[in-house]
N, C-alpha and C positions, 0 to 999 in steps of 0.2 A: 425476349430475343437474346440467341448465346453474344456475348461480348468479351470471348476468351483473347482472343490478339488484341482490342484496344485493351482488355485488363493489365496484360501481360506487358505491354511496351507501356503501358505505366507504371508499372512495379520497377523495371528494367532503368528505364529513366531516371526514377527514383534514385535506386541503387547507385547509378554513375554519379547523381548528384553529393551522393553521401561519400563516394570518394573509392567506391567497389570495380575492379578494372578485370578481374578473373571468373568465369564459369569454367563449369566443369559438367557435359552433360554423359549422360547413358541413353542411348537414343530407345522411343518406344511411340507407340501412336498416343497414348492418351496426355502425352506430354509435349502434343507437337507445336500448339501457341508456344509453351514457354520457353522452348528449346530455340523457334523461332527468333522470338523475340530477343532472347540471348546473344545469337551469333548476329544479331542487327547492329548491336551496341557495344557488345564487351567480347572481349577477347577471351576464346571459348572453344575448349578444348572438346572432345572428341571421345570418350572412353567408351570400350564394350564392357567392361564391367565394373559392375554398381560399385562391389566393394573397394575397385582399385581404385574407379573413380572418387571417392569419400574422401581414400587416403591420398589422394593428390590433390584434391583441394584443402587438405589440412595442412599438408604440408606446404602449399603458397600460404595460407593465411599462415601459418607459424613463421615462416619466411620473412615476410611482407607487414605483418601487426596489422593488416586489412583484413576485413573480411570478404569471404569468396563464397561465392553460389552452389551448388552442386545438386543437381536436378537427375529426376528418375522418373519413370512410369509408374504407375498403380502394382499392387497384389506385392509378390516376393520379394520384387526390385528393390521395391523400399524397404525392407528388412533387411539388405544385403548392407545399409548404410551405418545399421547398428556399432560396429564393431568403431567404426572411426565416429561418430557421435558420441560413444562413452570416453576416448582420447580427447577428442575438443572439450570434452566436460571437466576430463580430472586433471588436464593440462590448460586450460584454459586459455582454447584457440578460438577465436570469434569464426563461424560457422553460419552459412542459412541452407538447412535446407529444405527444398523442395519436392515435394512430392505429389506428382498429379495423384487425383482420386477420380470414381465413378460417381456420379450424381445421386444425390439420394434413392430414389425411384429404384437405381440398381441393385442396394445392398439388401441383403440377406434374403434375395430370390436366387440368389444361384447363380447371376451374371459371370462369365468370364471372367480371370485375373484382378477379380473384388476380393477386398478386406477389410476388417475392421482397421484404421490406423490412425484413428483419432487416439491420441497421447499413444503413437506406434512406443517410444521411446524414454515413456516415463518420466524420471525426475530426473533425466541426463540431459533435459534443455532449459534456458532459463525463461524460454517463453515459447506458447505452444497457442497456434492459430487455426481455425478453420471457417474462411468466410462463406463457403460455399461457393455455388454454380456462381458463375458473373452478368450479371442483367444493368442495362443500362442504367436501369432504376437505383442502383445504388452505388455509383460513380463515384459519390463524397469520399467515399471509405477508400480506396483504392490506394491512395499515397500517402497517406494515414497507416496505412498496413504495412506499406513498404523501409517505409522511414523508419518504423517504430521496430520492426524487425533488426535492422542497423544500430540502433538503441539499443535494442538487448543484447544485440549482441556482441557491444563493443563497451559495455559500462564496467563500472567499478570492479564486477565481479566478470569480465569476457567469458564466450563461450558459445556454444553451438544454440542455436533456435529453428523451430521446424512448424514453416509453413504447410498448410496439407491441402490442397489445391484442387478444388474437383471442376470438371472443366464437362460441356456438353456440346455432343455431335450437333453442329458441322462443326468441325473444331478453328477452322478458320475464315467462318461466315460471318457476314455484321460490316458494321462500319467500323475498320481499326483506326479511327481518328477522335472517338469519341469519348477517349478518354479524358479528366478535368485538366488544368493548365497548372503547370507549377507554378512556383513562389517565384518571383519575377526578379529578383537578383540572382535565381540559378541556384542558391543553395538548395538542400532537401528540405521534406515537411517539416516537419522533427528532428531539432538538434539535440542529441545525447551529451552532458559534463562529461570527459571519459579520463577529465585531471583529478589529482585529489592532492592537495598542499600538505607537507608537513608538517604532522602534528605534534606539542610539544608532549613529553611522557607521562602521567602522573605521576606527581612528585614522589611516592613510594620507590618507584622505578629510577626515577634521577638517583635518588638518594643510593641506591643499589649499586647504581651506573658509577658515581662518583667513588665509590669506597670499595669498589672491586680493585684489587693490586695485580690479579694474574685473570684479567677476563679473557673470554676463548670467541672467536666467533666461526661458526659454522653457516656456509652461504651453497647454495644452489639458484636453479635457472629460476628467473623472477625477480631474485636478491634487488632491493632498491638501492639509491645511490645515498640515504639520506643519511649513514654511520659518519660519526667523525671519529677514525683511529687512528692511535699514536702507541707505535707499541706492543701492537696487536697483533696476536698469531691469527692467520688467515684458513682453515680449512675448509675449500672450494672446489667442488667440481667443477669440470672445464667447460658446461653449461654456463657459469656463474660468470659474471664481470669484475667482482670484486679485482684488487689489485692487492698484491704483497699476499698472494697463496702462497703456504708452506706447499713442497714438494714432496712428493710419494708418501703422504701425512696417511697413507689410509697401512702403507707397510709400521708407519713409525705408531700407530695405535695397536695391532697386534704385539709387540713385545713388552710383555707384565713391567718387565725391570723402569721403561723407558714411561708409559702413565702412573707410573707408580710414583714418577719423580716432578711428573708434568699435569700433577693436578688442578684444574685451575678453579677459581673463586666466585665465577660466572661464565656461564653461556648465554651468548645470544647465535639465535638460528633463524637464519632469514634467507627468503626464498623457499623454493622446492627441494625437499631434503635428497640428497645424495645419493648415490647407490649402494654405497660401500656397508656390508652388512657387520662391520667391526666395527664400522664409529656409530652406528643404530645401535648393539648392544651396548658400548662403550657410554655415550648417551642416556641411557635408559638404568647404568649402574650410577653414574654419575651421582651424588647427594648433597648437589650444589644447586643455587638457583638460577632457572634455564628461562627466558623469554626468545617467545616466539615469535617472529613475526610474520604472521603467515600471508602470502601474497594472494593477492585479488579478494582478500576478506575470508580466505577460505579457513577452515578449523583445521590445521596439519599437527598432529603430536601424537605420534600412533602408538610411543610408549607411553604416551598418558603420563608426564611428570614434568611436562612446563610451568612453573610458577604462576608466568604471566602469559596471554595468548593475544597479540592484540594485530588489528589490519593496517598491513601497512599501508602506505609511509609514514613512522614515524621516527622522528631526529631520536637519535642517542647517540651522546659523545663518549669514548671508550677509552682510557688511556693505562697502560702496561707499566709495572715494575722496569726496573732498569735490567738486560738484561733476558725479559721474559722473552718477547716475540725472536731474539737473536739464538737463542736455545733452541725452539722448534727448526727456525730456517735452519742452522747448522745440521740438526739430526738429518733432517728431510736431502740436505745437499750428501751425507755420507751414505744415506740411505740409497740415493740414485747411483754415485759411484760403485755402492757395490750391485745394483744391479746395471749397469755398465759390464764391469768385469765378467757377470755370471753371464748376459748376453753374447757378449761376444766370443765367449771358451767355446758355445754351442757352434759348429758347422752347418748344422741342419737350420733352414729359417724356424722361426718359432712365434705362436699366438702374440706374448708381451710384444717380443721384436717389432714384428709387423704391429700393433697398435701403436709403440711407440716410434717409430718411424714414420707411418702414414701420416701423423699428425707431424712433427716433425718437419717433415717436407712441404708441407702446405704452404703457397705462398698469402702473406698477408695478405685480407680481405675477401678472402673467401670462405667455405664457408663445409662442414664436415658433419655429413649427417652419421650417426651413431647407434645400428642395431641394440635394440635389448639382449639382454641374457650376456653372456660372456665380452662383445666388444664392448659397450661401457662402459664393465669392469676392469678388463685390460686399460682403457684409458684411463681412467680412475688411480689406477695403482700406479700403472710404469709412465707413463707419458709425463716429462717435464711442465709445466704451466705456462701458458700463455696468451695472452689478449688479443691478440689481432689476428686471428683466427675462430668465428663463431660455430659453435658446436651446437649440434640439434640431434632431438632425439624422443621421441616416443615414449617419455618416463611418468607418461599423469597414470594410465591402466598396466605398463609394463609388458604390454602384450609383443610380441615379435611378428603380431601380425600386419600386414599393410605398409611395411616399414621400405621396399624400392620404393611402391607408390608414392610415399611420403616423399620421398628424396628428388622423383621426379617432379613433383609440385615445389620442391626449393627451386632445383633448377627454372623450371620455368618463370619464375621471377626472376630469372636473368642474372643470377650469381652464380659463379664457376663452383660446381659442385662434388665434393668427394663421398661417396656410401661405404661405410664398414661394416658388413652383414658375415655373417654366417650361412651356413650353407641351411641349414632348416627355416632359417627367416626367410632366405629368397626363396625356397621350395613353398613358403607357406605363401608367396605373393607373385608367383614366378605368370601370372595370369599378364601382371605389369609388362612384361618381357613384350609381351605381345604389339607389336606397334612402336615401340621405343625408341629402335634405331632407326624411326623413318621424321623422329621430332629432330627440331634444331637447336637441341642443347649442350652444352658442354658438365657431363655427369661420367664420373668416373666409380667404377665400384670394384671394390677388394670386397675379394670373397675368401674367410676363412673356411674353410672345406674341413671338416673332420668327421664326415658322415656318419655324421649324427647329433645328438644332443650333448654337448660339451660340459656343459655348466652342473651335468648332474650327476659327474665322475667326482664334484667336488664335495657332493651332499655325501651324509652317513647312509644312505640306501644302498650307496655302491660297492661298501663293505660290511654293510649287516649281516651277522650269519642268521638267519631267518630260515629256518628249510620252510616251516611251515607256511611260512606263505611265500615262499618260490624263490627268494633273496638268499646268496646275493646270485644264482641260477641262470632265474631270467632279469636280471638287471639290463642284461642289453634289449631285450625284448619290449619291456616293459620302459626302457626309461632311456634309454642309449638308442635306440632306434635308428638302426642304422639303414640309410635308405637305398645307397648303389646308386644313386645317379649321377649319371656323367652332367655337371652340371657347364662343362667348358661346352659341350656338343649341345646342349638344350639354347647355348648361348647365340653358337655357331650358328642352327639350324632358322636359327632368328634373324641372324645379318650382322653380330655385335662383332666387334674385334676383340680378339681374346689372345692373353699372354698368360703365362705360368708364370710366378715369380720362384727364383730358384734358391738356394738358400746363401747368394756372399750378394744378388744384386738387388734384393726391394730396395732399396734406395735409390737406384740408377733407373729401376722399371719404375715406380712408380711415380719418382721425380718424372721423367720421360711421357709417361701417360698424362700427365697433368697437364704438359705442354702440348699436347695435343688433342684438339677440336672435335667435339662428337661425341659418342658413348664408348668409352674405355672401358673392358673387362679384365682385373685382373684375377687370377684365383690362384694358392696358396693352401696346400696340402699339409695338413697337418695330424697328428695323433693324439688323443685323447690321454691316452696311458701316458704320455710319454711329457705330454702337458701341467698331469696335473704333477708330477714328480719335479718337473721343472718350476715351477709356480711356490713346491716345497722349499726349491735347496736358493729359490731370490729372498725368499722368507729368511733362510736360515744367516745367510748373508747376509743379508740386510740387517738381523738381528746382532750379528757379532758386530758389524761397523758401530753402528749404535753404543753399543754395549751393553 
């Protein structure tokens, strides 16, 4: 007999007892226990589509360090999820998802909206289940499944897991009481370790650690607390927590004269590496010895020349020459002055500007989500350093896809939320738009507008003389892709309030917007050409301060 609702508000129950407070559903009939059972117990959002809905449950689990539900129907639906399950994978955001299926009986005769989607998702989950139809008969398993999904996906190594759900008509026939009783203190079935204690280094390493005079440490998001430095230059993206970041270190690694002088005697890299593709080459020339300490157990050393590679947490004390860590801070402080100076000569607002402003203005404890492609970079370079302000951002796959959605799942975990997208991110997610200003969040989004693809005026494509394959001709065709859309009126046509920022007030508009309740649109015009020439002469500045 079907027993898909008592399955389901035991899975559900589960879940709440493991500590899970958010779903995310796409509504569809073969999913209608789950979806059910969902907005019974947990607070359960609403999406029309699959792929937004993914990325807005990733972005509460990224948010929250909980993990979050997010439910779909049978056939496409569920392939619509792909995109945000390889982000929970390479970012490692704890994840369940679910996916109703067709009963066996159904598949491979032809049935409606049937697929194969047993392992839909490969090796992007760390754990892949499918119990089948739900029959009274095998009750035991039921919070067993649920609990243990929690477990994988919240262990050592975090990450997305995908239940596959096959559910049979009547879909909400049976007795929904018949599910077994939990564990009678209220916790879940299965408790997952999701600590792991510091471990001491192998003495090789100590020995290493001790007798380094100019050691370097390079931190992204992840980075653990367990370093003990004295001394120590700090280069950190604003993902990272570390404290004592050198500033605009990614302008002070492009000029030869300035690593030339600041070579140091060890690296340690810990966390998720950075964005900046100067200190990745910089790194990768380096012929010094580099330990890595990769978070959540993961293997990260994509030039392949870490010494040592180990999971963290583990202790190593770090202590600097006299001298050393005060050298980096000074460059990084000259470095920002002159882009100071070259910011404010411009009249026109500008990409740096606005990143570095937006952030800026942020008030403590909130919280700044971070398009791929050109805003993380901007922040990366010009944006001063600071802690109490938490940056988030889509950096495990690098994709600019899903990234509103993303930022409406911070919001909804109830943090005052700022988005820095680009005009091609939100065009690639603008499905999110859909519904947005009728939620009760406080999410504010700057849109850099430079209609098109900004990032790729900065690549050798855009001046290779190539006739034979169409470079540099159709560069804009092929790689500039410029779209025309009015994205203020696409914003309008939705309900958003929308402002221009103009080029002497981002600071007074966006400060302003932040003070104000609701979905904020701001958008900021800007040009490509005119971008990357500017991004030359903070370089060149930057380099003469230095010297």
């Amino acid at each position: 007999m079907p027993a898909g609702l008592a399955f389901c508000r035991t899975l559900v129950d589960e879940w709440r007892r493991a500590g899970v407070t958010h779903a995310f559903v796409s509504p569809g009939s073969r999913s209608t226990p789950l979806a059910v059972a969902l907005a019974e117990r947990l607070h359960t959002e609403v999406i029309l589509d699959e792929r937004c809905a993914s990325f807005t449950a990733l972005g509460a689990a990224l948010a929250s360090g909980r993990p979050t539900i997010v439910a779909c129907t049978s056939g496409t639906a569920a392939a619509h999820f792909h995109a945000a399950v390889i982000e929970a994978h390479q970012s490692g955001v704890p994840l369940i998802v679910c996916t109703a299926d067709r009963p066996p009986e159904l598949h491979d005769v032809g049935a409606p909206q049937t697929t194969d989607q047993t392992h839909l998702y490969g090796r992007a989950v760390r754990w892949f289940a499918d119990p089948g139809p739900p029959e009274v008969t095998n009750t035991a398993t039921w919070r067993s499944l649920a609990a243990r999904a929690v477990c994988e996906a919240t262990g050592l190594c975090p990450g997305p897991v995908h239940l596959n759900l096959a559910f049979t008509e009547p879909f909400l026939d049976g007795d929904p009481s018949v599910g077994p009783p939990g564990r009678a203190d209220g916790g879940p079935w299965h408790r997952g370790d999701r600590s792991a204690s510091a471990g001491e280094p192998p003495a090789d390493i100590r020995a290493v650690c001790e007798q380094a005079e100019r050691p370097l440490v390079v931190a992204g998001d992840g980075a653990p607390d367990t370093l003990s430095l004295e001394g120590v230059p700090v280069l950190s993206d604003h993902r990272g927590s570390l404290t004592g970041t050198v500033a605009h270190w990614d302008l002070l690694l492009r000029g030869s004269g300035f690593v030339g002088s600041h070579r140091p005697d060890l690296v340690v890299r810990v966390g998720m590496p950075p964005a900046s593709k100067a200190l990745a080459q910089w790194l990768a020339r380096l012929d010094v010895p580099q330990i890595a300490l990769t978070p959540r157990g993961r293997w990260i050393d994509p030039s392949r020349v870490a010494t040592w590679v180990l999971a963290d947490p583990t202790a190593l004390a770090l202590t600097g020459e006299d001298g050393w860590a005060d050298s980096w801070r000074r460059a990084g402080e000259q470095a920002g002055s002159a882009v100071d100076a070259v910011l404010a000569a411009h009249v026109e607002a500008t990409e740096p500007g606005v990143a570095r402003r937006v952030f800026a203005t942020r008030p403590a404890g909130t919280t700044l989500v971070v398009s791929s492609s050109m805003p993380i970079r901007d922040l990366e370079t010009f944006a001063a350093p600071r802690t109490d302000v938490r940056v988030l951002a889509n950096r495990g796959a690098n994709g600019i896809d899903g990234v509103l959605s993303t930022s409406l799942g911070v919001a909804l975990t109830g943090t005052p939320t700022t988005l820095l997208i680009g005009d091609l991110a939100l065009l690639h997610d603008q499905g999110a738009l859909t519904g947005l200003v009728a939620r009760e969040v406080d999410l504010q989004m700057v849109i850099v507008d430079n209609d098109g693809g900004g990032i790729f005026s900065f690549l050798p494509q855009a001046t290779t003389q190539r006739p034979d394959v169409g470079l540099p001709a159709r560069f804009e065709e092929l790689l500039g892709t410029p779209h025309g859309t009015d994205l203020v009126a696409v914003a309008r046509a939705l309900g958003a309030s929308v402002a221009e920022l103009g080029p002497t007030d981002i600071g007074a508009t966006v400060a302003a917007a932040i003070d104000r309740p609701g979905i904020q649109v701001l958008r900021l015009r800007t040009d490509r050409a005119r971008n990357v020439a500017l991004h030359r002469r903070v370089l060149d500045a930057a380099m003469d301060a230095i010297g």
